[in-house]
Phi, psi and omega in degrees: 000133199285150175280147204304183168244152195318334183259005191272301181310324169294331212258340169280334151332270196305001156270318177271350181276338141326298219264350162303317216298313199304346176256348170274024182263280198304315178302277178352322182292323172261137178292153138021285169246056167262144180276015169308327219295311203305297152011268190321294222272346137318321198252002182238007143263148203334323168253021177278296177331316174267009176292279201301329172296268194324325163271000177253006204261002194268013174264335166257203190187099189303125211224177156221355162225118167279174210253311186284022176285300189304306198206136181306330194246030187256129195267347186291176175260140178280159182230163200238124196209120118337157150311281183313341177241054151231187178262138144287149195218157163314288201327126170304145172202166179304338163251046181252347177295148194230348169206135197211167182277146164267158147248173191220128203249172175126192157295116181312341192276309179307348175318303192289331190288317151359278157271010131319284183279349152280005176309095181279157178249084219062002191093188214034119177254166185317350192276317186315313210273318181282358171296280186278055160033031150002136132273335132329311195243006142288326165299320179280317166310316167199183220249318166265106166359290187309284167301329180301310176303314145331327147298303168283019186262309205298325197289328185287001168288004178299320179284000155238178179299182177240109191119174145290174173295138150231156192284228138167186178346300220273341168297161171304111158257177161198123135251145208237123156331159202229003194065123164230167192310291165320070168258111036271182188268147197238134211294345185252022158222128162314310180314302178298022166215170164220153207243107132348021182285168195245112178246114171351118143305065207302303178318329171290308162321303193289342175268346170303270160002267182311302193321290200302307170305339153290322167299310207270340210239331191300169192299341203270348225248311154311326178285354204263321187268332172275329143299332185285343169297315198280357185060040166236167177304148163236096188291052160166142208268159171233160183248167169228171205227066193290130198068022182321134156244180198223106153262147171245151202234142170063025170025204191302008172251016199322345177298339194282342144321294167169156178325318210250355173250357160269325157317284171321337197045065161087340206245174222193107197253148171230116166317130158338128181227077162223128185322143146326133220230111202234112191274138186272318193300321162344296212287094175274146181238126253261100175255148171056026155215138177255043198175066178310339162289350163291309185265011147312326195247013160282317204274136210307309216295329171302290161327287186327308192303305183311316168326294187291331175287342167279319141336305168303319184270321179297001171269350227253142166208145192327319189292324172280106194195091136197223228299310183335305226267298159345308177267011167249333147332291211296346184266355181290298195280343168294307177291344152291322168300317182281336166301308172290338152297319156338289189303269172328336170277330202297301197296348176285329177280334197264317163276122185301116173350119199107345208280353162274357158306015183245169220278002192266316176297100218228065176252146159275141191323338201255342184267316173327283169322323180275346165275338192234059172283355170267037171265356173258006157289333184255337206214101178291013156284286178307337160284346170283328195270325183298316190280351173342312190069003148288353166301319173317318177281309147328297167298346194272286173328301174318263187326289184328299198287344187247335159284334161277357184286270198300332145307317153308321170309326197252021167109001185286175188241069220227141178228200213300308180322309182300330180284321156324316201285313199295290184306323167293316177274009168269315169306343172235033132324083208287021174244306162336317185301291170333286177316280194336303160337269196308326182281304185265017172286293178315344170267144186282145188279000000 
């Protein structure tokens, strides 16, 4: 028999020092003159174990949203949905992951075919590597072509379902209209919808996981918290998680839910989901200022940003320019846009109509308009200028001219370009857009 090639031999190595480690387990278990032994040391050479691994592996199914994630005795089916084989989307979601865990549904007996194929080689794991159809590590399976390819159809069959898709009872449903011809949609054909389940993102969860749990336990995240208790310097700050909650998914059973939410023991951590906390008492209406973004550039969330972000660029040398360094711009300036929504819904909702009419009031007109817009329901002057539609622009030139101001205060060098750049993306800001909508949709025409 001609001999294997050097990579075919690590990889049958590393396949029998698996399936040895898993029988000296079991051996480790028995007396001496127990008459398993003989058994065992039968059913655990190599190619007997992968005969069988190749017939027990069609009881799981590699998934990244399990179905029983929703309810344990919930019967649908789960999907195996990669990062990478999803649409970008703004919304954090499972692709937005750039490295993430499978997780695994099945029979619980089954498991070990499982961590068989996550055995890794070079960075790659066997499961990856019979994916892309290893000629190597077919050859290390078996001896024979045939069956090796056969074996390998069984192990890559983990990753689909067995069936087609289905929901069931116990699952998250939703039905969604579908636009039909006939509008509204009518509840009794089935055609005008479509039935929807909403399935746990388990890859996601795990990862989630892991990050929080680094925050809270890890060594730097402590060492961090404990100077700041001790009044000493620290090179680098840790975070926290207010309001954290905690679900556990499979009560006293999480394996029954799915591998990585049985690793986790059941938890499943959820972020705080609450609108903004706007202290009301701020809001005063800005007499004796001719330049509302002065007190816009007052508010702590503000400062902080602005620190860091003149920190950031001042770091920054011509030569430095790609995507990192872009999408950390820019997400610098999403969170200043969001600060400013804030800031401008706090004063239009909160202050009675009008208040810029008074002789106290030194804003210039286009700021006006984005703080009091409902003064153009009483004062049909201010309503000819509010619909003008020049303000928007005007405001957007104001924030630019105040943001280069102040960057420049921390030593930047900043022109005419930076000034465009600030002003042109506040102007095609989709929530700015949005706020902007709604203010004059709301005033009557």
């Amino acid at each position: 028999m001609e001999q294997a090639p050097p990579r075919s031999q690590a990889l049958q190595q590393l396949i029998a020092a698996f399936i040895g480690s898993r029988l000296n387990d079991k051996l480790d278990k028995l007396s001496p003159d127990d008459p398993k032994r003989s058994e065992l040391n039968a059913q655990y050479q190599p190619h007997n174990w992968l005969a069988d691994a190749a017939r027990r592996v069609s009881q799981l199914q590699l998934v990244t949203h399990p179905q029983k994630s929703t309810h344990p005795d919930a019967r649908g089916s789960s999907l195996f949905a990669p990062p990478d084989s999803l649409p970008s989307r703004l919304e954090i979601g499972t692709h937005c992951l750039s490295d993430f865990a499978s997780d695994v549904v099945g029979n619980a007996a089954a498991l070990d075919v499982y961590k068989f194929l996550k055995l890794e080689y070079q960075g790659q794991t066997l499961l990856q590597m019979l994916q892309a159809d290893d000629a190597d590590l077919l050859q290390a399976l078996h001896h024979d072509n045939t069956v090796a390819s056969q074996w390998r159809a069984a192990f890559c069959s983990i990753t689909e379902p067995a069936g087609g898709p289905a929901s069931h009872v116990l699952a998250k449903q939703i039905y969604w209209p579908v636009s039909p011809d006939d509008f509204p949609a009518d509840a009794n054909d089935d055609s005008h919808y479509h039935l929807l389940s909403i399935l746990n993102s388990s890859a996601l969860s795990h990862w989630l996981y892991g990050r929080i749990q680094e925050h809270r336990f890890g060594d730097a995240a402590k060492a961090a918290r404990q100077a700041k208790r001790d009044g000493n310097n620290h090179p680098h700050g840790y975070h926290d998680y207010p309001q954290l909650a905690e679900e556990k998914k499979g009560g006293t059973k999480p394996q029954n839910i799915s591998q990585l939410n049985s690793e986790r023991r059941g938890s499943n951590y959820l972020l705080a989901s609450l609108p903004p906390h706007w202290d009301s008492t701020e809001i005063r209406p800005l007499y004796q200022l001719d330049n509302t973004f002065r007190r816009f550039g007052k508010r702590q969330p503000v400062r902080t940003l602005l620190r860091e972000f003149g920190d950031f660029l001042s770091h920054l040398k011509p030569e430095h320019n790609n995507i990192h360094i872009r999408q950390r711009r820019e997400r610098y300036l999403a969170e200043l846009f969001d600060e400013l929504l804030q800031f401008g819904a706090a004063y239009s909702n909160s202050l009675s109509p009008g208040w810029t009419d008074h002789p106290d009031c030194l804003l210039p007109l286009a700021q006006q308009c984005w703080l009091d817009p409902y003064r153009a329901e009483q004062d049909a002057d201010f309503k000819q200028q509010f619909e003008c539609q020049d303000w928007p622009q005007q405001l957007a030139t104001d924030f630019a001219y105040w943001l280069n101001r102040h960057l420049e205060g921390k030593g930047l060098q900043l022109a005419e370009a930076e000034f465009d750049y600030w002003r042109r993306e506040l102007a095609q800001d989709a929530g700015w857009q949005s706020q902007l909508d709604r203010l004059q949709q709301g005033v009557p025409a």
